[in-house]
ChimeraX commands (.cxc) that place a marker at each C-alpha (Angstrom):
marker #1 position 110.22,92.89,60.75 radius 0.5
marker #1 position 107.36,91.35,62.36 radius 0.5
marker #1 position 104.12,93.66,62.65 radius 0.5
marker #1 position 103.05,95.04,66.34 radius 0.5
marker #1 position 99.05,94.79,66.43 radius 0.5
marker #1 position 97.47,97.64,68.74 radius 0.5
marker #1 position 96.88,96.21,71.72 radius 0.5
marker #1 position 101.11,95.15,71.77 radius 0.5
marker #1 position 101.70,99.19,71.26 radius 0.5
marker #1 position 99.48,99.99,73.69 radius 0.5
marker #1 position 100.89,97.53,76.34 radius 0.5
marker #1 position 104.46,98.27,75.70 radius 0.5
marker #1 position 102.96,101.70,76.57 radius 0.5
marker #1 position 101.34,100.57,79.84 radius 0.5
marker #1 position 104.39,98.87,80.91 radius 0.5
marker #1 position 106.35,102.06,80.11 radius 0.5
marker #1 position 104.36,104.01,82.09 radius 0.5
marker #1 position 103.88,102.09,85.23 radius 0.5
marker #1 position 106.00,100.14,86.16 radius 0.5
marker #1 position 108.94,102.57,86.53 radius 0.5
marker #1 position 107.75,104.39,89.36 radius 0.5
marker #1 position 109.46,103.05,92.19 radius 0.5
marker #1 position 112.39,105.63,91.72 radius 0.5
marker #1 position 113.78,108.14,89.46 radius 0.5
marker #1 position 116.67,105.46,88.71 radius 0.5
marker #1 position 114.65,102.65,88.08 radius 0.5
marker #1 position 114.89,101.27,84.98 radius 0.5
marker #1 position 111.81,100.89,83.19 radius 0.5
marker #1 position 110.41,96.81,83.39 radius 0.5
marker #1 position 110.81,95.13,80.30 radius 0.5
marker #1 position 107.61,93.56,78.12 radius 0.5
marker #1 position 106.67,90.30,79.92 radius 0.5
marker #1 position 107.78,87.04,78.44 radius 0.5
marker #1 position 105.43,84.53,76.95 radius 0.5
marker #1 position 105.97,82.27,80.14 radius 0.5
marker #1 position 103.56,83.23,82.83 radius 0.5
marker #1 position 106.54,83.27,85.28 radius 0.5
marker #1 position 108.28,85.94,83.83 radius 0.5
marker #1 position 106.45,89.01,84.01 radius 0.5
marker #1 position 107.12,88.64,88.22 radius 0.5
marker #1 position 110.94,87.88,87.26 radius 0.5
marker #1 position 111.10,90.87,85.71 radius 0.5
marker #1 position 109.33,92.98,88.08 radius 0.5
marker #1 position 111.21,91.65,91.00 radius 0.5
marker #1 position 114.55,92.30,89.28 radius 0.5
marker #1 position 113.28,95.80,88.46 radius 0.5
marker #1 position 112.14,96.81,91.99 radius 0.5
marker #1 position 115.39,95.96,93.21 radius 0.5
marker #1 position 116.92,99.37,91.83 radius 0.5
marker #1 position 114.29,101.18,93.51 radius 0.5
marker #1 position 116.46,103.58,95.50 radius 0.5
marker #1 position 116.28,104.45,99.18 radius 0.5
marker #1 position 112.74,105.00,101.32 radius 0.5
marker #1 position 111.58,108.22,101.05 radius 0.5
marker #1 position 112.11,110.24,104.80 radius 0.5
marker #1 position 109.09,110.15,106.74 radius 0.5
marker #1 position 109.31,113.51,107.44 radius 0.5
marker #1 position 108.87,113.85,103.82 radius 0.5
marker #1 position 105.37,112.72,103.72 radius 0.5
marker #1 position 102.02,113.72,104.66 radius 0.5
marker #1 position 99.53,111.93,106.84 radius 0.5
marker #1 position 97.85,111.71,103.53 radius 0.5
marker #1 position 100.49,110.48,101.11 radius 0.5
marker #1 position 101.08,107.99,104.07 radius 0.5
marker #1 position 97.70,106.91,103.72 radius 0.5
marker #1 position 97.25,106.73,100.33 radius 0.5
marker #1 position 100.54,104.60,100.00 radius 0.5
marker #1 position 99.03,102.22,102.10 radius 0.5
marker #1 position 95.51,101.96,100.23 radius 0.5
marker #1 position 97.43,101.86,97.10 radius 0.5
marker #1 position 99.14,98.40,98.76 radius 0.5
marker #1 position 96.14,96.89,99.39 radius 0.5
marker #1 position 94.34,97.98,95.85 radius 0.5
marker #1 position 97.74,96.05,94.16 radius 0.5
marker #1 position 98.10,93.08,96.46 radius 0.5
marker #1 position 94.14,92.35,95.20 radius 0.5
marker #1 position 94.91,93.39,91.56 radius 0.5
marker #1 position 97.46,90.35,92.01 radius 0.5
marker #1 position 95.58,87.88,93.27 radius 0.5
marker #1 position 92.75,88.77,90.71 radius 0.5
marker #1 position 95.51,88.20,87.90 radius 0.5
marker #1 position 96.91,85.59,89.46 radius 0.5
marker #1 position 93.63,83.66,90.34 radius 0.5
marker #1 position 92.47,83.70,86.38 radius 0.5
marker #1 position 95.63,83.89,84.36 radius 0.5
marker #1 position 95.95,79.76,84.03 radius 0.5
marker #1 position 92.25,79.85,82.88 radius 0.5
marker #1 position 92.16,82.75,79.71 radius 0.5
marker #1 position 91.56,81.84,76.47 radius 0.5
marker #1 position 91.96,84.87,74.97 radius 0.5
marker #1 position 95.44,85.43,73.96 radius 0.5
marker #1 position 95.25,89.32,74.23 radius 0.5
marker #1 position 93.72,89.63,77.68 radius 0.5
marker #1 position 96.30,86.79,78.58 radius 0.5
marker #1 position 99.47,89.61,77.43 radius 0.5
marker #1 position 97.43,92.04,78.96 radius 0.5
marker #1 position 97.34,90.73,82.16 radius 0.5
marker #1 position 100.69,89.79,81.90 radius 0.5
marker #1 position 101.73,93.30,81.91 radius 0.5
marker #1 position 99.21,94.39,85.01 radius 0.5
marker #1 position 101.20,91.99,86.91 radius 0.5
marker #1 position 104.84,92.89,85.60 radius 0.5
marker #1 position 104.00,96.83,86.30 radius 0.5
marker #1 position 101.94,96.06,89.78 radius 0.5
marker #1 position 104.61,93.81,91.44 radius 0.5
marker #1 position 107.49,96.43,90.29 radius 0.5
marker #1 position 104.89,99.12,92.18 radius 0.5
marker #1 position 103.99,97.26,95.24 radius 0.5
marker #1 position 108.08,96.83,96.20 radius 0.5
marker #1 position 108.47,100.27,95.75 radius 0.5
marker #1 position 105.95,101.59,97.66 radius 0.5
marker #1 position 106.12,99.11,100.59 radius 0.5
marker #1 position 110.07,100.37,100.59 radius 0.5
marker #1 position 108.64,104.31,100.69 radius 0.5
marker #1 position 105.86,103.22,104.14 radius 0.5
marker #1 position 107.69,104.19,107.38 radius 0.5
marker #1 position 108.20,101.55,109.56 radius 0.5
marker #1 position 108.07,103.65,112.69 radius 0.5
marker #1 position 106.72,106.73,113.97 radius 0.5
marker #1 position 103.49,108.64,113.57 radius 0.5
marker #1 position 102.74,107.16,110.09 radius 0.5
marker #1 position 103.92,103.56,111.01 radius 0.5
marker #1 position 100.18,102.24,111.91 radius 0.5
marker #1 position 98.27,103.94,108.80 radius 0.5
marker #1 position 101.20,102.47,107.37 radius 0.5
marker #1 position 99.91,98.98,108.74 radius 0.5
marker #1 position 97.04,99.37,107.78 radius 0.5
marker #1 position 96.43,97.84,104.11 radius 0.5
marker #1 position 92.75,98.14,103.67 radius 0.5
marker #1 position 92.26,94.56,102.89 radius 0.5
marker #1 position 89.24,93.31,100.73 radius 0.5
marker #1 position 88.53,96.47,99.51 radius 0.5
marker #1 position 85.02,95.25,98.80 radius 0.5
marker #1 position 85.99,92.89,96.47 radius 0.5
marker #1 position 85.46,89.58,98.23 radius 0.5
marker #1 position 82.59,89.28,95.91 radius 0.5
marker #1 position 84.04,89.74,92.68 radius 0.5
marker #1 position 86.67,87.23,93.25 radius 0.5
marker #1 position 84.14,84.98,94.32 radius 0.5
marker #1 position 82.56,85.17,90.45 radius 0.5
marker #1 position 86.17,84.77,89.31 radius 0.5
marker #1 position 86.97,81.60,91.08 radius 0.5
marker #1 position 83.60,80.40,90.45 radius 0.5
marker #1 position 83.38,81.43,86.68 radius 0.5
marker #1 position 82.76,78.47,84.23 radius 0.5
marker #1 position 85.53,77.80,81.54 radius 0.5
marker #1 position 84.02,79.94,78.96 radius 0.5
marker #1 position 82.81,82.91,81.27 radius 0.5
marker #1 position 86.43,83.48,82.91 radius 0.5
marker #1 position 87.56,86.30,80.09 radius 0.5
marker #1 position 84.49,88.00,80.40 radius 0.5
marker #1 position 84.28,87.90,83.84 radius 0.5
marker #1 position 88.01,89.40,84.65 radius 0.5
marker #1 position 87.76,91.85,81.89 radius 0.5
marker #1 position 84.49,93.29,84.26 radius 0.5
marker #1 position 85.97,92.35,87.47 radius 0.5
marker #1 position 89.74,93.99,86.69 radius 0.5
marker #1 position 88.19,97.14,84.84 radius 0.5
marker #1 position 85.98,97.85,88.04 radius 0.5
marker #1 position 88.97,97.54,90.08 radius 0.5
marker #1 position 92.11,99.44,88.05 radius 0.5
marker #1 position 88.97,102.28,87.77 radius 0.5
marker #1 position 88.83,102.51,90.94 radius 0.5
marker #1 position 92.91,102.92,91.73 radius 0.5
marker #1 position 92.40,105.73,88.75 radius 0.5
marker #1 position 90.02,107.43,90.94 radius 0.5
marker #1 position 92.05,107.38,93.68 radius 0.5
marker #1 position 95.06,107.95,92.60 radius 0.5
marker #1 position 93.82,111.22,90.23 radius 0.5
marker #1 position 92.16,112.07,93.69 radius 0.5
marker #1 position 95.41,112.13,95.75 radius 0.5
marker #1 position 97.19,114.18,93.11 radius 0.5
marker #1 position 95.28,117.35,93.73 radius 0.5
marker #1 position 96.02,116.54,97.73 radius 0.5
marker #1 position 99.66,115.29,98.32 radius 0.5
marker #1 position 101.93,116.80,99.69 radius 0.5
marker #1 position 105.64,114.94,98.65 radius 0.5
marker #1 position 106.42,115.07,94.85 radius 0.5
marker #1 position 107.40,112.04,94.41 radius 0.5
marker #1 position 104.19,110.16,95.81 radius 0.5
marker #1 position 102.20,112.78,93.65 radius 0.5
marker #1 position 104.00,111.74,90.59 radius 0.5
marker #1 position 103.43,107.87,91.81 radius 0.5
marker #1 position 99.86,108.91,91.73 radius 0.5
marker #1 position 100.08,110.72,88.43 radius 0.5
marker #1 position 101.49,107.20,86.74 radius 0.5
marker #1 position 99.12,105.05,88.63 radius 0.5
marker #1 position 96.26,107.10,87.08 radius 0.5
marker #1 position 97.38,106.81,83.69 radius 0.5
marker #1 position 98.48,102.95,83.35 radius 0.5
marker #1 position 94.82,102.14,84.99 radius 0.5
marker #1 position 92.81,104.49,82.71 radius 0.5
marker #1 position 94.56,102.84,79.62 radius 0.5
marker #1 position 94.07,99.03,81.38 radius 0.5
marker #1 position 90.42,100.04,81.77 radius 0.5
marker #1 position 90.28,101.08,78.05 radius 0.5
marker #1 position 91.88,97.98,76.67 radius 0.5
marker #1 position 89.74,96.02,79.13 radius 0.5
marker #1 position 86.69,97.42,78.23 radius 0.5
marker #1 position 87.62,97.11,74.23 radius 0.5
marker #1 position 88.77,93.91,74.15 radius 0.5
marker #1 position 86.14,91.89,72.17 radius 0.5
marker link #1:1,2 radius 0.2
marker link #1:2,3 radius 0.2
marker link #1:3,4 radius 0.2
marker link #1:4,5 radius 0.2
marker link #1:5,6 radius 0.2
marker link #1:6,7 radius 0.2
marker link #1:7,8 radius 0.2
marker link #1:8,9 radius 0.2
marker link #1:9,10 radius 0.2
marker link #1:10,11 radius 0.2
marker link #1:11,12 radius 0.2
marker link #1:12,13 radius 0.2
marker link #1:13,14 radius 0.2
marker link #1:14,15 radius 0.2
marker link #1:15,16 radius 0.2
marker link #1:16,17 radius 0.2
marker link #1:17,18 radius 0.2
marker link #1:18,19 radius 0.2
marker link #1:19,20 radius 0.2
marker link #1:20,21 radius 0.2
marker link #1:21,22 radius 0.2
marker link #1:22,23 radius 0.2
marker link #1:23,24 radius 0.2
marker link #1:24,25 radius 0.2
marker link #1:25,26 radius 0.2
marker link #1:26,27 radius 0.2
marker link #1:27,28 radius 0.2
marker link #1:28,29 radius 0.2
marker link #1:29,30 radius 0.2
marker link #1:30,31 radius 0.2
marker link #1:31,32 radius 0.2
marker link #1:32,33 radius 0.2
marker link #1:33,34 radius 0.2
marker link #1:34,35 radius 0.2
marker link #1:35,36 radius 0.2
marker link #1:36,37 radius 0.2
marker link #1:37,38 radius 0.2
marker link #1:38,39 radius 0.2
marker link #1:39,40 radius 0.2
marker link #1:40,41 radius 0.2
marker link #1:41,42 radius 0.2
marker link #1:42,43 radius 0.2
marker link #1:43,44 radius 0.2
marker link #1:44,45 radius 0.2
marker link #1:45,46 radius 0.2
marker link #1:46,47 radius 0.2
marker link #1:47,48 radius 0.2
marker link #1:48,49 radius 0.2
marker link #1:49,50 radius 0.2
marker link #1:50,51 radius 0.2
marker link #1:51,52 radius 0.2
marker link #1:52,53 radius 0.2
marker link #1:53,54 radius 0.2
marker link #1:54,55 radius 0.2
marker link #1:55,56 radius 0.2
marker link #1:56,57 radius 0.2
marker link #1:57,58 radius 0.2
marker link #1:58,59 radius 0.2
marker link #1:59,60 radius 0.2
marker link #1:60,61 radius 0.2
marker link #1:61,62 radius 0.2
marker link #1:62,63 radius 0.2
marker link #1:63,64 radius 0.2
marker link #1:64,65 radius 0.2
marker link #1:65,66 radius 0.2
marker link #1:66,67 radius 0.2
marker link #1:67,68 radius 0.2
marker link #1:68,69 radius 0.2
marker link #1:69,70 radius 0.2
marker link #1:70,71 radius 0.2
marker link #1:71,72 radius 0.2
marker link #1:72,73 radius 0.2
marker link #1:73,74 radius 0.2
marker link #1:74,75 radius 0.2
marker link #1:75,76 radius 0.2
marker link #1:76,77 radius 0.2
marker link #1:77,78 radius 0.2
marker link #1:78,79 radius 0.2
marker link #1:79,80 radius 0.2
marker link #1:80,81 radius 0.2
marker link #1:81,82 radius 0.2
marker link #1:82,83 radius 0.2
marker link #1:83,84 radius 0.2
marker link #1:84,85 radius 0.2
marker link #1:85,86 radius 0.2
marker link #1:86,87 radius 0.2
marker link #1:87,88 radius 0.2
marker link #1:88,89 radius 0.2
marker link #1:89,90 radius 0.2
marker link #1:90,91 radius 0.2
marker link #1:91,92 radius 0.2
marker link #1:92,93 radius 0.2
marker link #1:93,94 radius 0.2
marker link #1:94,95 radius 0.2
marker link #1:95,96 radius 0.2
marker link #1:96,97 radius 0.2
marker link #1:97,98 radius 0.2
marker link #1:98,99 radius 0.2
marker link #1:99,100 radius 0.2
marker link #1:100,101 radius 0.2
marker link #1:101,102 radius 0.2
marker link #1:102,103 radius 0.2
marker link #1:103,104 radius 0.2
marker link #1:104,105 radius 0.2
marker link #1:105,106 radius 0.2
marker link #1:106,107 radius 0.2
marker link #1:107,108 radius 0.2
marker link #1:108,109 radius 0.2
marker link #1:109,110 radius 0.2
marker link #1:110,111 radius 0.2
marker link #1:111,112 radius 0.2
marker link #1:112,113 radius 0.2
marker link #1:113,114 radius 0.2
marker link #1:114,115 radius 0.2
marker link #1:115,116 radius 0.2
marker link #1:116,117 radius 0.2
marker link #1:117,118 radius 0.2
marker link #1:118,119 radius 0.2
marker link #1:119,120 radius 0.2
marker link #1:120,121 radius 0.2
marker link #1:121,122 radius 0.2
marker link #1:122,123 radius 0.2
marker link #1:123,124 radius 0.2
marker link #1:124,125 radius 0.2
marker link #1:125,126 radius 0.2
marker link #1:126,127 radius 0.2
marker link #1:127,128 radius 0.2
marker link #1:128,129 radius 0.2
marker link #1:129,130 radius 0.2
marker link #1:130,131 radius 0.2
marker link #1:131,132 radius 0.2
marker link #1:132,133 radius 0.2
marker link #1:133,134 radius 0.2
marker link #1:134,135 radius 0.2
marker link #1:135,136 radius 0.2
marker link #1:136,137 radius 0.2
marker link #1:137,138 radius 0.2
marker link #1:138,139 radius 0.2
marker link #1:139,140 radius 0.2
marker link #1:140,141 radius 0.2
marker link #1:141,142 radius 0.2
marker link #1:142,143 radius 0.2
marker link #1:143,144 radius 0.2
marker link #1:144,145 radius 0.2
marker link #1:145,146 radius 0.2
marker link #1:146,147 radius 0.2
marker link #1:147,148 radius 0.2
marker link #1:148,149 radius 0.2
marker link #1:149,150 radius 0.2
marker link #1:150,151 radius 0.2
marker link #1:151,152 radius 0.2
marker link #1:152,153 radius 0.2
marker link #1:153,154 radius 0.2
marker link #1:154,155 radius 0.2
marker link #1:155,156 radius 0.2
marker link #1:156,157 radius 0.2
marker link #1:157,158 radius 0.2
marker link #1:158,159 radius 0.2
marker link #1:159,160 radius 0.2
marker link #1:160,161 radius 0.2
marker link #1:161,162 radius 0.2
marker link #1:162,163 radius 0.2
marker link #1:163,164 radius 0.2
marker link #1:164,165 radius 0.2
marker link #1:165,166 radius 0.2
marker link #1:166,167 radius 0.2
marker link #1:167,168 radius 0.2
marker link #1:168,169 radius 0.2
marker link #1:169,170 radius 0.2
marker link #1:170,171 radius 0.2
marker link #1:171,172 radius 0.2
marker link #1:172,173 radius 0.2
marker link #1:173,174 radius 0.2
marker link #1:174,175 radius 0.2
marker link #1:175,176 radius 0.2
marker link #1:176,177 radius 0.2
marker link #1:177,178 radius 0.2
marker link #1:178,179 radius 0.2
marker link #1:179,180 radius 0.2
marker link #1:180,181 radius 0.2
marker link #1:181,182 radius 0.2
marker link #1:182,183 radius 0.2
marker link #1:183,184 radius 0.2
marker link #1:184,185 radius 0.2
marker link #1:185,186 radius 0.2
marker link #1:186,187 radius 0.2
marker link #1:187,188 radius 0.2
marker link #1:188,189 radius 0.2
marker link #1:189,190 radius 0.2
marker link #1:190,191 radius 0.2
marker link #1:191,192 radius 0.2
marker link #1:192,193 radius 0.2
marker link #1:193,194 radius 0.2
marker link #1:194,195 radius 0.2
marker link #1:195,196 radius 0.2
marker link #1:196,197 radius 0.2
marker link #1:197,198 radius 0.2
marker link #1:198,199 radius 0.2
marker link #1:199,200 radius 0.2
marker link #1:200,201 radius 0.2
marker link #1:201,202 radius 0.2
view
């Protein structure tokens, strides 16, 4: 039986934990293949069991909004993982990042499926808070030499996945609909452990 190092535990983990939490009845992803194509296979086919949009009524201004941030943080975490992937070197940070996009993608489907589409939360709904002040950091990322590009997403990806743990421990305490709240609760934990195998990755 072939060993599992650490960091493969730890992702399987990751996965695990984020990416099934567009719905109660969604499966959870499976570990991302060693093509780059197939962690978004995956996800797709994953977020396709998602289950119906949760009733407006349901939700809070505030779960509304944070739904919508949450859009925008994952539509950048994308095109940071996206923008590098064909450039690491480093085989772990390559699986790693991998599995941020599997468990993102699934997310992002499932939350743009819970956003009304009309009424009073339809145009916080809209609104995706794009950028998110990291124009900057993407710039270093496209601009990175060869040899700089896995140190440079490791910092640029750990600032940003810290940043959806912050907000999503923040919304937690605030929301008002369960099942955002326990959105939030998942999102909290698969960034703190992507920040922690970020920041210890050699």
């Amino acid at each position: 039986m072939p060993r599992r190092t650490p960091l493969a535990s730890l992702v399987a983990a990751l996965l695990l934990t984020g990416a099934c939490a567009g719905s109660p009845t969604a499966s959870p992803s499976a570990l991302p293949q060693p093509t780059p194509a197939s962690p978004a296979g995956s996800a797709a086919a994953g977020s396709a069991g998602a289950g119906p949009a949760i009733d407006a009524d349901a939700m809070s201004g505030i779960d509304v909004v944070f739904l919508s941030t949450m859009v925008g943080h994952s539509e950048r975490t994308l095109q940071i993982v996206r923008l590098a992937r064909d450039r690491v070197r480093d085989d772990a940070l390559r699986t790693l990042a991998a599995a941020v996009e599997a468990t993102e993608a699934d997310e992002l489907a499932a939350m743009r499926g819970w956003l009304p589409t009309t009424g009073p939360g339809a145009s916080a709904a809209a609104h995706h808070h794009d950028g998110h002040g990291d124009d900057a950091a993407l710039d270093r990322l496209r601009t990175a030499p060869d040899a700089d590009v896995d140190s440079v997403l490791r910092e640029v990806l750990a600032d940003h996945q810290r940043a959806a743990a912050d907000l999503a421990r923040s919304h937690v305490g605030v929301g008002r609909n369960e099942r955002v709240r326990d959105l939030a609760r998942r999102i909290e934990q698969s960034r703190a452990a992507e920040v922690e195998l970020l920041r210890g990755t050699p």
